[in-house]
N, C-alpha and C positions, 0 to 999 in steps of 0.2 A: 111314642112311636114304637112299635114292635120290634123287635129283635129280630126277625124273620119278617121280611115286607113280601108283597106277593110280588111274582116275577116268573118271564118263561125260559127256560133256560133250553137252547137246541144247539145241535153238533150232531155230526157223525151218524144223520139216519134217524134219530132219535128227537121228539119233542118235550119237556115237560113243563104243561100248562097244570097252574093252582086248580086241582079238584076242587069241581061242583058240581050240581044236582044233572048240569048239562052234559057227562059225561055216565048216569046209569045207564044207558041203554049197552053203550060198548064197554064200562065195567064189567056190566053182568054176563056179557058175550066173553069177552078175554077168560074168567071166569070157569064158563061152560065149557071152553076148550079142555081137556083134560079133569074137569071136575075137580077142580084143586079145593076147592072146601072140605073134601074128602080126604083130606092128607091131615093128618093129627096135629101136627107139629107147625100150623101155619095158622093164620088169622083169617084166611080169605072167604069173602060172605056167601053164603047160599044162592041162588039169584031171585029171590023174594028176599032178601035183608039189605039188597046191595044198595036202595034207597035211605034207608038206616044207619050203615055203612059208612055212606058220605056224611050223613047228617050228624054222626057224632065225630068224623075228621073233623068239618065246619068246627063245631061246637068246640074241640079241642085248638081250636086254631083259635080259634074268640079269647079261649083263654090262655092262651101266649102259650102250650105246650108241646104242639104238635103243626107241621106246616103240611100237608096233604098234597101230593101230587097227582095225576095224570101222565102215563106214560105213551107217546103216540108215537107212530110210525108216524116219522115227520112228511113224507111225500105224497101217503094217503090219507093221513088223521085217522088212520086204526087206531082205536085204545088198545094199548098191550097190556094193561096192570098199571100198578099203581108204587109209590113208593113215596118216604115222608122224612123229613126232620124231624124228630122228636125229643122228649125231654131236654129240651128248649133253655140253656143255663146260661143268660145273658151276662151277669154276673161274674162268672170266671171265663165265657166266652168259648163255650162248649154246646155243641150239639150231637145228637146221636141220629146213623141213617138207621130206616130200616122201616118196618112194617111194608116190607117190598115182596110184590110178586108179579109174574107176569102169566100171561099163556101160555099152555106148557107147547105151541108151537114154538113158539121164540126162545124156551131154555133153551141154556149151549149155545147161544147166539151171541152176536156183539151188544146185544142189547141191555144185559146187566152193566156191562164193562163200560160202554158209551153212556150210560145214566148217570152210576158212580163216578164217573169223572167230572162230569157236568156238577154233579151235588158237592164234591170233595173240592174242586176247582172254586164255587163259589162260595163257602162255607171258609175256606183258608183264605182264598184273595179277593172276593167281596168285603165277608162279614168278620176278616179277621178272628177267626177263631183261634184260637190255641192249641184245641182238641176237638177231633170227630172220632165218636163211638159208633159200635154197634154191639149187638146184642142176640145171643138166638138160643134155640131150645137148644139141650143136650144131646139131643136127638137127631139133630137136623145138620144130618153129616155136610148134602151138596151145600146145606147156608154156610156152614163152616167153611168148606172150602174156597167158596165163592169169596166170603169175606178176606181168607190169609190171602190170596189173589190179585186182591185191590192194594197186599201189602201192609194191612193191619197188623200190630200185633196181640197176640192173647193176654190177656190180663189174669184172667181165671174165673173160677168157677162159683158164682151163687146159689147154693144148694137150696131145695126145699124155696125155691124164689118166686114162682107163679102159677097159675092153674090152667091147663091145657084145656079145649074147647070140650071134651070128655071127661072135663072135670079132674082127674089125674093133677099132681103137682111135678111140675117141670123143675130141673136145675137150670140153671142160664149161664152161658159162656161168656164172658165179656171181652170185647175187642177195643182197642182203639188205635190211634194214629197222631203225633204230634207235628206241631205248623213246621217244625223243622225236618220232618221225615216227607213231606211232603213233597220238594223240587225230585225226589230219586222215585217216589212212587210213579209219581205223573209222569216221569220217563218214561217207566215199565208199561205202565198204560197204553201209552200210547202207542210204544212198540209193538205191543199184544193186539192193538188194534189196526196196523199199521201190518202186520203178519196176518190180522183176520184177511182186511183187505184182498193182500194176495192170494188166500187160500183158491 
């Protein structure tokens, strides 16, 4: 049995159903919003790769490393972006989020905040984890910020650790969060979204 089983997790406006091929049409739309393939510092597909895209999420999910999501506006079924478990460490009972991004209509919205809780929520009190990571370019100040926000904290810095889609070598920030830091985060969370509300 997997470490990560499929499942759909919703709350708060937000859907996330297990990515597959039945979601390229509104990947590659979410995508074209903003033309985010065009940002250095992210993974997000062209919209001619976006069927390749999913197929190596698949692929990576076959082999117990990565769990692939679908991120939808729950009341319409818009796909807004995507987002994933990754580096998959059944083991010591660690996952890392990330490979996340949406349409740059929804940044600044409750929509990162509402995912992340959803993944952190089930990741600590489903799958009993330990530890949930994240991970991002050195470069990618809003992911950094995004990430301390959910309450992570920084680890540090992997220099010279991966090759940006320009070929260039990235440094990588490391984040994480422990099961025990977790009942104070989910507070804040949901305050934050609980104050988005009101806005």
């Amino acid at each position: 049995m997997a470490f990560v089983e499929p499942v759909i997790l919703q709350g708060r406006g937000v859907r996330l159903e297990p990515l597959s091929l039945t979601h390229e049409a509104g990947l590659a739309a979410a995508a074209a919003d903003g033309e985010l393939w065009r940002i250095r510092v992210t993974s997000v597909p062209e919209p001619q790769d976006t069927r390749a895209y999913i197929e190596t999420a698949l692929a990576m999910r076959e082999a117990g490393n990565r769990f692939a999501f679908a991120v939808l506006h729950e009341a319409t079924g818009r796909v807004l972006g995507s987002t994933s478990y990754h580096d998959i460490l059944p083991a010591v009972r660690r996952v890392e989020i990330g490979w996340t991004w949406y349409a740059k209509s929804v940044q600044r919205t409750h929509v990162n905040t509402a995912a992340k809780l959803l993944m952190m929520g089930h990741a600590f009190d489903e799958l009993a984890c330990h530890v949930v990571g994240w991970r991002t370019d050195n470069y990618n100040f809003a992911s950094q910020r995004a990430i301390e926000r959910l309450g992570a904290r920084k680890d540090g810095v992997i220099r010279g650790h991966a090759l940006r889609r320009d070929g260039t070598i990235r440094d990588t920030v490391m984040y994480s969060m422990r099961s025990g830091e977790w009942p104070e985060a989910r507070a804040q969370l949901l305050y934050l979204l609980q104050r988005h509300a009101l806005d």
